[in-house]
Structure formats: structure tokens, C-alpha cells
N, C-alpha and C positions, 0 to 999 in steps of 0.2 A: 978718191971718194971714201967716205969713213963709211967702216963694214957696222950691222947695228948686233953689240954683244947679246946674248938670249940670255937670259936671268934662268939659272938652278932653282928647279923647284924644291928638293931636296937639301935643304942646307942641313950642316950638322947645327946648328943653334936650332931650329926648328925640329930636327930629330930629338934632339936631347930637351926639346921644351916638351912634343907628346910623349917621349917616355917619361919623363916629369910629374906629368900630368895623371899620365894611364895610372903608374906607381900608388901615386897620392888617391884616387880612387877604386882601386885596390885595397889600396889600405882601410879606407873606408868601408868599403864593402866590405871587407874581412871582420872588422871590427863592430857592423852593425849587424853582420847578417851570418857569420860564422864563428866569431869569437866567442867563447863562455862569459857570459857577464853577470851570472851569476854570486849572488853574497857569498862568501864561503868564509870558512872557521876551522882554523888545526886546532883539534884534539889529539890527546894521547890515549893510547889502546889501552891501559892500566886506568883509566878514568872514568872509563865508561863500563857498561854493560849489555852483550851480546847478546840475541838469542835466537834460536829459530824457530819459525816459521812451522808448525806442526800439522797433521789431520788424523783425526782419531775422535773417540767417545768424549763428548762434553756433556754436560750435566750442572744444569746454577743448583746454588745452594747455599743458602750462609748459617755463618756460625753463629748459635744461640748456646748458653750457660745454662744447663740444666740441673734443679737438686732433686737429691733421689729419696723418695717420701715411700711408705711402705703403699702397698695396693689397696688394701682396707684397713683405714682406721677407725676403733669404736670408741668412742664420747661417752662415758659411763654418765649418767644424769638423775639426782635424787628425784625415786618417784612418788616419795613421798618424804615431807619434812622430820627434822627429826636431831638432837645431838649428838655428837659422833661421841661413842661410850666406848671402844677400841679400836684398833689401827691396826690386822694382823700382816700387812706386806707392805714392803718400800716401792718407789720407782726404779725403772730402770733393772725390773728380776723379769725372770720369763715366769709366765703363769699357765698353769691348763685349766680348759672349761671348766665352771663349778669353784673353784679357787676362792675361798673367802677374803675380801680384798681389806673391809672393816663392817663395824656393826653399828649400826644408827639407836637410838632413843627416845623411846615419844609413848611416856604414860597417859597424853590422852587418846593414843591410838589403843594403848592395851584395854583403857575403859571401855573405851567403844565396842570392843568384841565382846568384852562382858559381860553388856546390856542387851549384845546384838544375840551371842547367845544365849542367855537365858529369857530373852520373848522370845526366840526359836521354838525353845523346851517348853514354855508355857503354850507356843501356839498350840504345839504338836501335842501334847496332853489334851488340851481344848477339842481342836480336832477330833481326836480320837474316842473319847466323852461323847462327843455331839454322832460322833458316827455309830458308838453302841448305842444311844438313847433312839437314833432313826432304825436301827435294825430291830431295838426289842419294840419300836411303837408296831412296825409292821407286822412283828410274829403275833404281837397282839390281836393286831385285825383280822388277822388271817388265824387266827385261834374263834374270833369273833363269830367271825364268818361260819367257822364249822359246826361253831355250836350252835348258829341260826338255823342252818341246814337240818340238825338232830332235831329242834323246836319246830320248824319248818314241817317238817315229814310228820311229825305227833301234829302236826293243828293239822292238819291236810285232811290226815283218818280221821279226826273230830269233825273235821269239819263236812267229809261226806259220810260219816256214818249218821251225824245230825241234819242233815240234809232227806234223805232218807226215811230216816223216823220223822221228820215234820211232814214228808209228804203221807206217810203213814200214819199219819193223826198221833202219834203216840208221844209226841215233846209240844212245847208248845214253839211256836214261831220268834219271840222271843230270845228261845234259849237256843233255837236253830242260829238266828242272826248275831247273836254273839261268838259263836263258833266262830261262821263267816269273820267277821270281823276280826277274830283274834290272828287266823289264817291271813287275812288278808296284810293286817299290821306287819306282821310277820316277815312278808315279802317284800315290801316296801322299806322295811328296815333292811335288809339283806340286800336291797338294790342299792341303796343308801351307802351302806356296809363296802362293797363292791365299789363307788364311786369313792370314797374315802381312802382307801388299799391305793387305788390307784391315781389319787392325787398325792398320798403318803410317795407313790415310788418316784413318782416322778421330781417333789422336794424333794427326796431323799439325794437323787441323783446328781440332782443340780446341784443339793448342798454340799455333797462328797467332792463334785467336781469342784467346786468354789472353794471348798477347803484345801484341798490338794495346791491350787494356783496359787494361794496364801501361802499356803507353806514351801512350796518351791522360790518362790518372791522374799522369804524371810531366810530360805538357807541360800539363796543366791546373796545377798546381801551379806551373809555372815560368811558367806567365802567370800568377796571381796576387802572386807574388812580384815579373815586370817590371812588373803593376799597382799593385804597392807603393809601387817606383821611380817613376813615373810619377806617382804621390800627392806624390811629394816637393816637386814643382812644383804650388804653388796656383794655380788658374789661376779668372778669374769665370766662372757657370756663366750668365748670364745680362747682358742690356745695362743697364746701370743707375748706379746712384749710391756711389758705397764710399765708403759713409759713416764708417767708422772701419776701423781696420788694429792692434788694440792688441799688438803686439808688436815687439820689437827682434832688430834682428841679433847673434846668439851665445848669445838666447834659447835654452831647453831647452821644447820644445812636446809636449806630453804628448797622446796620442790620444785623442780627444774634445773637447781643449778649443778653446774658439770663437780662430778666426785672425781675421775681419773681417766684418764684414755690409754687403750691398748692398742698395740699394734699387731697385725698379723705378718709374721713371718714368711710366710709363703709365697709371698709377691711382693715385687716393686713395681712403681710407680717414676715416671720423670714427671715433672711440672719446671718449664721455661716458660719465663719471657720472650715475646719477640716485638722487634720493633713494628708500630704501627700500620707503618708504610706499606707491610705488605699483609694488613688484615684481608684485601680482599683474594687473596690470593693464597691464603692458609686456611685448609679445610681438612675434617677428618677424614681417616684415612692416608694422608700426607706420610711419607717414611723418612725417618731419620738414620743416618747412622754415627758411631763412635765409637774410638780405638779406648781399648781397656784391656792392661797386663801383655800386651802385643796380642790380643784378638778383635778382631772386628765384628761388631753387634749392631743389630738395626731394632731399629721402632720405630709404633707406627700411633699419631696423634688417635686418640680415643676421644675430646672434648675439648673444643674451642671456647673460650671464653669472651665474648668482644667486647666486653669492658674496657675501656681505654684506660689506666693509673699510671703517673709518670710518662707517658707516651711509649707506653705497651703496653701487651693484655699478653696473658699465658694461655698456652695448651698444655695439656696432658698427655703423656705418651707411654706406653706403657712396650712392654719387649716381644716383640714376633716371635721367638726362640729361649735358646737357654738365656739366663739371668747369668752374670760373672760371681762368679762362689765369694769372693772378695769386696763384693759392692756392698757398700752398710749407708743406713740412714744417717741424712744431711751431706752426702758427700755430693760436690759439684762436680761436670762431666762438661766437654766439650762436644756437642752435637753439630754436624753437616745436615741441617732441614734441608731436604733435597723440596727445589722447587718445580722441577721438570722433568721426565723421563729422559733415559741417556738417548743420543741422537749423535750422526755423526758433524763433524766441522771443523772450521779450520780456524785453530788457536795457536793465541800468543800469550806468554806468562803476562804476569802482574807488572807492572811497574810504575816509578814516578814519572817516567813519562806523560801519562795518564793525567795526572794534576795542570799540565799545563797545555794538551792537546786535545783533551774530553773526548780521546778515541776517533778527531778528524783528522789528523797525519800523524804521518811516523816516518822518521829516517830510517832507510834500507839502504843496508850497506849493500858494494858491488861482490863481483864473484873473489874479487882480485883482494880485497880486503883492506881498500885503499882509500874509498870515498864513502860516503851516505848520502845517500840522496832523499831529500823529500817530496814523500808520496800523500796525497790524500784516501783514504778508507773507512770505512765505515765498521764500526764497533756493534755486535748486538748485545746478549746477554752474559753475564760474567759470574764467577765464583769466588770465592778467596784464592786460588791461585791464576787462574785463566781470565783472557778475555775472546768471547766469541769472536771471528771474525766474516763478514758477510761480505763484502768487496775490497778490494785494494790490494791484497797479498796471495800467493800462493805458497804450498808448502816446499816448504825445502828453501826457504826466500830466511836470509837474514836480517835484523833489527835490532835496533837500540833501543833498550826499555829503561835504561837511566834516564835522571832527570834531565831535564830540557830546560836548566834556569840559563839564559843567557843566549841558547837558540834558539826563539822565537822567530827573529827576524832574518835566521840565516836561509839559503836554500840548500846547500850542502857543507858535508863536514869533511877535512882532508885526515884523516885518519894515521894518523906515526905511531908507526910500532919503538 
């Protein structure tokens, strides 16, 4: 009887097909779910540019070009017309107040005080004429007066000593009533007399005052006219620098227009440009600073201009402190206009990186100094040498702030020393 053979369930072809199999799955799995599949890119260390990862006082700020103008400058300006008859100083001397700068010319201004003066003289003679003819008319009336009074007192006795005798039978009535009557004239002239005096004082008063206002009004006028004269001579109104003088002798200098400007020494002044973009964000008050002769100087905007020309508008800054012994007018200066109070943060230098990232990744290198990896982070506000940093790095963390032309599309870089 044939025995029945039992069949191996274990063959080696069937062993060697699931290790086969497992292997080939494995491998997959390795390759889907643990392998690096990552783009990557050797660089060389000499190529690139390092940097760390910092935290400390940040502060935005950008550079503006500032020229240094004196603090007060005066615009000398004819105030009256006139041709320039000499020229006693150049441009470019220093001058003290009072300084005769040149002398103007203008004979019909000399007329004019001529005229102006002598109706002066004639008013004031007039005047004065009219003011004794009011005082001798009142000595008069009151001379008048006194002698009514003496006239007055005699008709009075006549006239009651005849009063009297008529009641006495011994005059006749008649010659009593002409008494009366002389007496009584008398009085009535003297009231008369009395109201005359004192409508005399009161013209008088008003005329003295009305003359006075005339004549004050005609030597008003005649000092403005010697002020005229006296305009003719420019003289500096202050101690400083004449920086220009632009006119010639035989010149015709018309009233208003500029004869010289001077500067005062005693102060400067910056005046920059800045760009646009950050008009709403520049206001006085703003501080500046800048290195000069190896010291550092700050200033602080005095006057905002928002005029937009060229696509900017200037501020004024004038110096918080001392002024650099060495600083002269029109010289240009490199200003940090601080735009924010310092604050602390965590920054990264400048780089080209930046042109091609706009501050949303950055390659961080490892501890080992082997790989870079890219990271996404976020960029806030920046200076000429920093950029803020507000997520994605911590300090002491290494990065690549060269440029980034050609990894764009990598995710990491293999780093050869």
C-alpha cells in the first residue's frame, strides 16, 4: 500500500521568495518614509558668508546726506532804491555789527528831506507866530477886563450917588437915567468881556493842540525820510560771515532786492533730504546721529518740510550738544535718522541673501558646520547694518547671509570646508 508523502510547508524557494519580498519593502519603506529626499547643493566654505544669530539693542534708522548751512542766515535787502556810489567790503570777510557793507545813491531822496525839512521849519515858525498872537489876544482881554472893572466901580458911585440926588429932587431924572444906563452898559460889556476870554481859551487850546499834532506829523515824516537817507548806507545788522555782496558800483538797486547775506557763526544748522516713503513717520523732535573726526554727535530735527521735490522733502536738524570745531559751511555729513527707540531683539547682519528671500527663509547652518538647512522666519524692521528678527531663529543659531542666486530651489546646502 503506497504511504501518502505530506508536502513541506516551509520550502527554502518560499523562504527565500518572503525574504525577497520583506527586503524589497523595506527598501521602500526606507526610501519613502526615512530616507532624506531632500534637493541639496555642495557649497564651498570660502564662498559663502557666516553669521550669527545675535540679541541685543536694535534701533531702525537710515542714512540721509546732510549739508551743514549756518543757524541764522541774514538776506541783506535794499530798503530803499537807490545806485550803489561805493563798495567798502568783499564776500567771504567776516564782519562785526554796524560794518559798513557799501553806500547807495538817490538825489531824489536827498530832495525830498529838503522839502521835508524846510515845511518842518516853516510849520514850526507858523506855529509858533499863531501861538504868541493867541496868548497876547488873551493878555489883551484880560487887560480889557480890568479896565471894565476900574470903569465898572466909577459908573457904580455915579450911578448911586445920582440915584440919590434924583430921589432928592436935586438932578433931574434924566441925568439920574443916564448914569443908570452908563453903569449898566458897563456890565453887560464886562459879561460880554468875560464870555470872549473864555471862548479866546478854549480856541486857544484846541489851536495849540492842533498845532502841536501838525507838527509832530511833519517831524514824523521828516524822520522817515532822514531814515530813508540813512538806509542808503548798508551797514551788517549782525557779527558774522558776508558770504556774498552781489552787486557792483554804478549798479541801479531797486527796493526789495537782496544786496548781501551774512552768516552767523555761532551755529550750525543740517538741512537733509529724506526720502518720501517715510514722510509719515519723520516728525520733529526725531534724533539723528553722526561720526565726525572720531566723535560721535547727535541731532535733533527742528523743522519738517512736507513738500515733496525729486521724491523727497528736507528736515532741519540742528545739534543737541557741542558743534565739531572743524565743521564749516557746505560740508556734507552722513546721518543715522533714528527712526525708533532702541529695544531689545534678535538680529541678523545685512545681507544678499535678502534680495532673493525678502526676509522669508534663510539657510541655518548645523552645530557641526556641515549642512544648512532651510528655515522659514519672519523679518521685522531693519537698519543699514541689521535685520530684526521676530520668529524663526534663536540667538547663538548660525546663517548664511550671502547671496542666494542658484538656491532658490534647494532645501539644503552640503557645506566643504
Amino acid at each position: 500500500m503506497d504511504r501518502k508523502i505530506k508536502k513541506k510547508k516551509w520550502t527554502a524557494k518560499r523562504i527565500f521568495t518572503i525574504v525577497g519580498v520583506t527586503a524589497i519593502v523595506a527598501m521602500i519603506l526606507y526610501v519613502f518614509v526615512f530616507a532624506d529626499n531632500s534637493s541639496k547643493l555642495n557649497v564651498e566654505l570660502d564662498k559663502i558668508n557666516v553669521a550669527s544669530v545675535t540679541e541685543g539693542a536694535f534701533q531702525e534708522f537710515i542714512p540721509v546726506e546732510g549739508q551743514v548751512l549756518p543757524k541764522v542766515t541774514i538776506r541783506l535787502d535794499a530798503i530803499v532804491a537807490g545806485n550803489v556810489e561805493e563798495r567798502f567790503l568783499e564776500g567771504g570777510v567776516e564782519v562785526q555789527e554796524g560794518d559798513t557793507i557799501l553806500k547807495l545813491e538817490n538825489n531824489d531822496l536827498q530832495m525830498r528831506y529838503i522839502q521835508e525839512q524846510t515845511q518842518t521849519n516853516r510849520l514850526r515858525n507858523e506855529i509858533e507866530n499863531t501861538n504868541l498872537s493867541l496868548q497876547q489876544r488873551l493878555f489883551q482881554s484880560k487887560s480889557q477886563i480890568i479896565n471894565l472893572d476900574y470903569d465898572i466901580d466909577a459908573a457904580k458911585d455915579l450911578y448911586e450917588r445920582n440915584k440919590q440926588l434924583w430921589a432928592d429932587k436935586v438932578i433931574s431924572e434924566q441925568e439920574y437915567l443916564n448914569s443908570k444906563r452908563a453903569y449898566d452898559r458897563l456890565i453887560d460889556r464886562r459879561i460880554n468881556e468875560k464870555e470872549q476870554v473864555r471862548f479866546d481859551s478854549i480856541t486857544a487850546v484846541t489851536t495849540v493842540e492842533q498845532n502841536k499834532q501838525r507838527l509832530e506829523t511833519s517831524q514824523v515824516s521828516l524822520e522817515i525820510v532822514q531814515g530813508n537817507l540813512d538806509n542808503l548806507w548798508v551797514t551788517a545788522p549782525i557779527t558774522g560771515l558776508l558770504s556774498t555782496v552781489s552787486v557792483e558800483v554804478g549798479q541801479r538797486i531797486n527796493q526789495g532786492q537782496t544786496i548781501a547775506q551774512i552768516d552767523d557763526l555761532n551755529g550750525f544748522k543740517i538741512v537733509a533730504p529724506v526720502d518720501q516713503h517715510y514722510l509719515p513717520r519723520v516728525y520733529e523732535g526725531l534724533r539723528g546721529t553722526f561720526d565726525f573726526a572720531g566723535e560721535n554727535y547727535s541731532l535733533t530735527i527742528r523743522k519738517k518740510f512736507p513738500e515733496i521735490n525729486n521724491g523727497t522733502f528736507n528736515v532741519e536738524m540742528v545739534f543737541d550738544d557741542a558743534v565739531p570745531e572743524q565743521i564749516r559751511r557746505g560740508q556734507t555729513i552722513s546721518i543715522r535718522l533714528q527712526l525708533s527707540e532702541e529695544r531689545q531683539a534678535v538680529m541678523i547682519p545685512r545681507g544678499s541673501f535678502f534680495q532673493t528671500t525678502g526676509g522669508n527663509w534663510i539657510f541655518v547652518v548645523n552645530e557641526s558646520g556641515t549642512e544648512a538647512t532651510k528655515r522659514n522666519i519672519r523679518v521685522g524692521q531693519q537698519n543699514t547694518r541689521q535685520y530684526e528678527v521676530l520668529e524663526g531663529l534663536q540667538p547663538g543659531e548660525r546663517v548664511i547671509t550671502s547671496s542666494y542666486d542658484g538656491y532658490e530651489d534647494k532645501d539644503k546646502l552640503v557645506i566643504k570646508q
